[in-house]
Backbone as CSV, one residue per row, in Angstrom:
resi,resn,N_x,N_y,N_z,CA_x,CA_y,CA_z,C_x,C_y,C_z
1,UNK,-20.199,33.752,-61.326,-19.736,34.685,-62.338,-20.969,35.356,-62.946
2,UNK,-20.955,36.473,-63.114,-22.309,37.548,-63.006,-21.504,38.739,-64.265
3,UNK,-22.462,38.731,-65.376,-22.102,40.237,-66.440,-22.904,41.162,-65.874
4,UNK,-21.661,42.583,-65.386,-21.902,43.231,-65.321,-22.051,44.409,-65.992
5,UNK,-21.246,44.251,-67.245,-21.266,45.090,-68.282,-20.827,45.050,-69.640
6,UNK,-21.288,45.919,-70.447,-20.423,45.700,-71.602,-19.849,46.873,-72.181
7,UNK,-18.822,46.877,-72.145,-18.355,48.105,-72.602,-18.033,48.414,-74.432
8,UNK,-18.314,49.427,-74.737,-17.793,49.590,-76.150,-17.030,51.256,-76.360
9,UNK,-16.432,51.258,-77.525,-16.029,52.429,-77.691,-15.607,52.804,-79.111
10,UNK,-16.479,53.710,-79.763,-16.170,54.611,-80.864,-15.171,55.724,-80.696
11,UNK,-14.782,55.259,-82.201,-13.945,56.619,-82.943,-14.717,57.492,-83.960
12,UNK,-14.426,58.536,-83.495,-15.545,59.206,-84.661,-14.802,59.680,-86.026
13,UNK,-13.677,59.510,-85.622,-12.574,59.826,-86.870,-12.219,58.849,-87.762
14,UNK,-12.199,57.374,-87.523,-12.129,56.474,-87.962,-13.221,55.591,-87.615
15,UNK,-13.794,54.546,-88.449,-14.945,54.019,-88.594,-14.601,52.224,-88.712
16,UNK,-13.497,51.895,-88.632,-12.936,50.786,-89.520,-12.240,49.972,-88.160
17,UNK,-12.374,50.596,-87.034,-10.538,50.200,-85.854,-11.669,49.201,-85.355
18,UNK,-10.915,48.120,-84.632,-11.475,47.496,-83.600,-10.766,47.915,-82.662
19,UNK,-11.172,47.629,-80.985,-11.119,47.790,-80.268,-10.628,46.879,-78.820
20,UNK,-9.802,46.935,-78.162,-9.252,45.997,-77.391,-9.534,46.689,-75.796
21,UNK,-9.950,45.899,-75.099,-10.560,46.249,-73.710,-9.678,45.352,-72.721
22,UNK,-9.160,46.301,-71.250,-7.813,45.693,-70.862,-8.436,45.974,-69.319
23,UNK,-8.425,45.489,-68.224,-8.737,45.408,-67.153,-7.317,46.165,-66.253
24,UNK,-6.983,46.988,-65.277,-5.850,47.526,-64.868,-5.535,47.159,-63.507
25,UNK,-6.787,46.844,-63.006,-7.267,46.495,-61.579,-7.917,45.776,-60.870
26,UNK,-8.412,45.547,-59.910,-9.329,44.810,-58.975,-9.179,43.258,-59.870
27,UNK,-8.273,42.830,-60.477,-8.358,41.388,-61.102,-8.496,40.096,-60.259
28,UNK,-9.006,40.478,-59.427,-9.280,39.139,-58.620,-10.509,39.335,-57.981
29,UNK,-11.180,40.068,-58.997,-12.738,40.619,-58.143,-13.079,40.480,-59.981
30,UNK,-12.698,40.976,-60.623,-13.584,41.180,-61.957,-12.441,40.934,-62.854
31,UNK,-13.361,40.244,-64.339,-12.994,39.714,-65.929,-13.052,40.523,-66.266
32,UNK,-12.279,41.190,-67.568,-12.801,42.115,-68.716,-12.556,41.222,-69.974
33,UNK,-13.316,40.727,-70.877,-13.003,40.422,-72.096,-12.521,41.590,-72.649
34,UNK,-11.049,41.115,-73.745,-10.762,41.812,-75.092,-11.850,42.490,-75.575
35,UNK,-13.084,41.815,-75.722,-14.324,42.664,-76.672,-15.075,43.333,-75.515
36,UNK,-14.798,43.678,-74.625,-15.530,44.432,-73.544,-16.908,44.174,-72.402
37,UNK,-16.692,42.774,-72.382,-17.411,42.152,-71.677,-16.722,41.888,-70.738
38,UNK,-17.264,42.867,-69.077,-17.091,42.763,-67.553,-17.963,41.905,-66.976
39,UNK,-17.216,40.804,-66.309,-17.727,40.147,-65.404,-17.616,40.263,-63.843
40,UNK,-18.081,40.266,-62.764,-17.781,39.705,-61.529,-17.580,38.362,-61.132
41,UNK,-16.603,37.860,-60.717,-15.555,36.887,-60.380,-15.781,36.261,-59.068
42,UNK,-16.064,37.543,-58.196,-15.991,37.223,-56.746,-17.225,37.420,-56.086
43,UNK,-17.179,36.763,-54.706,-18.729,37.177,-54.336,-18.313,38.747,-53.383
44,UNK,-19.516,39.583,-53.250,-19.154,40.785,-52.688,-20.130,40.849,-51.456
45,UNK,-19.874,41.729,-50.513,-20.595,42.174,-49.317,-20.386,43.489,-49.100
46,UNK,-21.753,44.225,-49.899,-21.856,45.920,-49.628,-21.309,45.969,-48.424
47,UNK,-21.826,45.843,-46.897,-21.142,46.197,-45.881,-19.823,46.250,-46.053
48,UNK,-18.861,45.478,-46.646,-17.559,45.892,-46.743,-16.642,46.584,-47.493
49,UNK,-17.476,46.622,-48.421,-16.913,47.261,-50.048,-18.013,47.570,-50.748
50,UNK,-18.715,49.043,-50.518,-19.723,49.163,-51.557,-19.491,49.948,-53.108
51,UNK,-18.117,49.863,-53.519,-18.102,50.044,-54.682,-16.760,50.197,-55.581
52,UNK,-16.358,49.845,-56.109,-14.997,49.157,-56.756,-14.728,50.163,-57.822
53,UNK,-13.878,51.002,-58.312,-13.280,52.141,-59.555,-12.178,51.372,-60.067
54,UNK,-12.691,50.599,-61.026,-11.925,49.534,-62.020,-11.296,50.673,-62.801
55,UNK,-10.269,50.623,-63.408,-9.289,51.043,-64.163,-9.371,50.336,-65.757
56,UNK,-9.408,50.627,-66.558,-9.801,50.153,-68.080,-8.814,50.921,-68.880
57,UNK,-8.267,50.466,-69.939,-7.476,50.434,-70.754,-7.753,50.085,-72.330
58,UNK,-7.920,50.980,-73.307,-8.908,50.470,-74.912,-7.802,50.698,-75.630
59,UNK,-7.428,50.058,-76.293,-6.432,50.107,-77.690,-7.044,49.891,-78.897
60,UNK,-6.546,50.496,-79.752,-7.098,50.463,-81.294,-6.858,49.470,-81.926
61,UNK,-6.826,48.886,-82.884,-6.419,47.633,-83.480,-4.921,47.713,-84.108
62,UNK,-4.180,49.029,-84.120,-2.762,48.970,-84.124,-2.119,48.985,-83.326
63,UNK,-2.613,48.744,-81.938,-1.814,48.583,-80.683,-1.605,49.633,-79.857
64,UNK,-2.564,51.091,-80.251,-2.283,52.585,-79.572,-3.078,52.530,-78.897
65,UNK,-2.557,52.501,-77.842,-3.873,52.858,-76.836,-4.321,54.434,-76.869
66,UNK,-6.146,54.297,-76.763,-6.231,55.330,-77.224,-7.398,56.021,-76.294
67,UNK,-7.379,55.201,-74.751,-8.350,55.797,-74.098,-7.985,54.970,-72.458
68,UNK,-7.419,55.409,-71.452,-7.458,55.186,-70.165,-8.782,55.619,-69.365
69,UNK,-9.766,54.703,-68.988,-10.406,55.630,-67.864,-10.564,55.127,-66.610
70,UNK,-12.029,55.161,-66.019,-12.093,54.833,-64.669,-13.819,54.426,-64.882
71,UNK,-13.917,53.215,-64.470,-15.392,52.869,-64.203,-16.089,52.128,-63.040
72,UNK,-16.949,52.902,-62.469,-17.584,52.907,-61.099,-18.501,51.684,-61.307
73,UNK,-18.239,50.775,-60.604,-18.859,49.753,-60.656,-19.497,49.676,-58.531
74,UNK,-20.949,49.800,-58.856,-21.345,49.757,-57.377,-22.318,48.267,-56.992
75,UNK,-22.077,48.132,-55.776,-22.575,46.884,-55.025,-23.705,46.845,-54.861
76,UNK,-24.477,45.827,-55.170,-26.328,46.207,-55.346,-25.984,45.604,-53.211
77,UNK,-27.386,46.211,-52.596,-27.630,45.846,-50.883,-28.472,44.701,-51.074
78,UNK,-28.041,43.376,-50.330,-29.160,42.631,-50.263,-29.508,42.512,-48.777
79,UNK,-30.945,41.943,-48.258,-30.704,41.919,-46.724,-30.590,40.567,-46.776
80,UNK,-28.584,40.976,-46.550,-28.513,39.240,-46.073,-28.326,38.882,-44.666
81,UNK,-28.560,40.227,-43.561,-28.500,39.737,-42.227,-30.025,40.402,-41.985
82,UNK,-30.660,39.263,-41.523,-31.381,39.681,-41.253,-31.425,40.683,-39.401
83,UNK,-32.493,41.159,-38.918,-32.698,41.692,-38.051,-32.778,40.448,-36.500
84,UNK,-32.262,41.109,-35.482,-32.751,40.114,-34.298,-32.501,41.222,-33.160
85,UNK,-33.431,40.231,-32.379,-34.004,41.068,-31.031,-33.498,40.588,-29.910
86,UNK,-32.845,41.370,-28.781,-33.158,40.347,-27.780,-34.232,40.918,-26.630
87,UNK,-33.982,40.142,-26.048,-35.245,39.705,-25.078,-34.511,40.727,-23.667
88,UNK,-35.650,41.857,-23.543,-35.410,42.859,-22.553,-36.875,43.718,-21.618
89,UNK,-36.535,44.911,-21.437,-37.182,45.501,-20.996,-38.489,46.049,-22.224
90,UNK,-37.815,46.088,-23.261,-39.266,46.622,-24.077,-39.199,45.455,-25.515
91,UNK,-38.595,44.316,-25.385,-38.835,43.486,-26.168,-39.592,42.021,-25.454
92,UNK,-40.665,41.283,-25.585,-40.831,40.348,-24.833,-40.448,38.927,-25.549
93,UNK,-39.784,38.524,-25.223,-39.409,37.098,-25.584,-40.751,35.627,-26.060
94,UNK,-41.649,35.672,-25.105,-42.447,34.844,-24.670,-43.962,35.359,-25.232
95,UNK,-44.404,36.730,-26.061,-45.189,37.018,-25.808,-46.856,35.859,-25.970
96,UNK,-47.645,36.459,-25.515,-48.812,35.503,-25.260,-50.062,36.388,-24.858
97,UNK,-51.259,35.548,-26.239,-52.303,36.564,-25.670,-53.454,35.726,-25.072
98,UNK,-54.083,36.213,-24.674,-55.010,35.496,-23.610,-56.352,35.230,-24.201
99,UNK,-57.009,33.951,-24.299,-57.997,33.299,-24.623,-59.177,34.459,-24.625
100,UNK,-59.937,34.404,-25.292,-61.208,35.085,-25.686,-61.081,36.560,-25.008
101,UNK,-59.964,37.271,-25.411,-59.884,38.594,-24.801,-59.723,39.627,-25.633
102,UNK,-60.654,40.476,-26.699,-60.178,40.905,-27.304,-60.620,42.642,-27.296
């Protein structure tokens, strides 16, 4: 489990509301706390999914919701495969260099 974010959100009209943070989507990949703390849940593999558009939902402290959006959450690349060779015409398997030859 990994924070990936924290979300907040002002009213500029009112100064006083709290704020309620609601997850719409991907819930079996990512947390949203009530107070706007996103977590990742799951483990991910850029090669398969490099980037998730979570759906979010903010209500005011009287229960109006007062803001739907969309937040791009992207997959950092790690090299978790590494590279391999095989053994051919311009790769040598065996290579070997020869005693005092330089």
């Amino acid at each position: 489990e990994q924070t990936v974010a924290t979300l907040t959100a002002i009213d500029l009209d009112v100064s006083d509301f709290d704020f309620t943070f609601a997850l719409m989507n991907f819930k079996e990949d990512f947390t949203l706390s009530a107070d706007g703390v996103l977590k990742a849940i799951a483990k991910f593999d850029r090669e398969e999914k490099g980037s998730f558009e979570l759906q979010v939902t903010v209500q005011n402290s009287k229960g109006a919701t007062v803001l739907e959006t969309t937040i791009e959450v992207n997959v950092a690349d790690l090299n978790d495969n590494s590279p391999t060779f095989e053994c051919g015409e311009k790769v040598e398997c065996n290579p070997q260099a020869k005693e005092n030859d330089a």
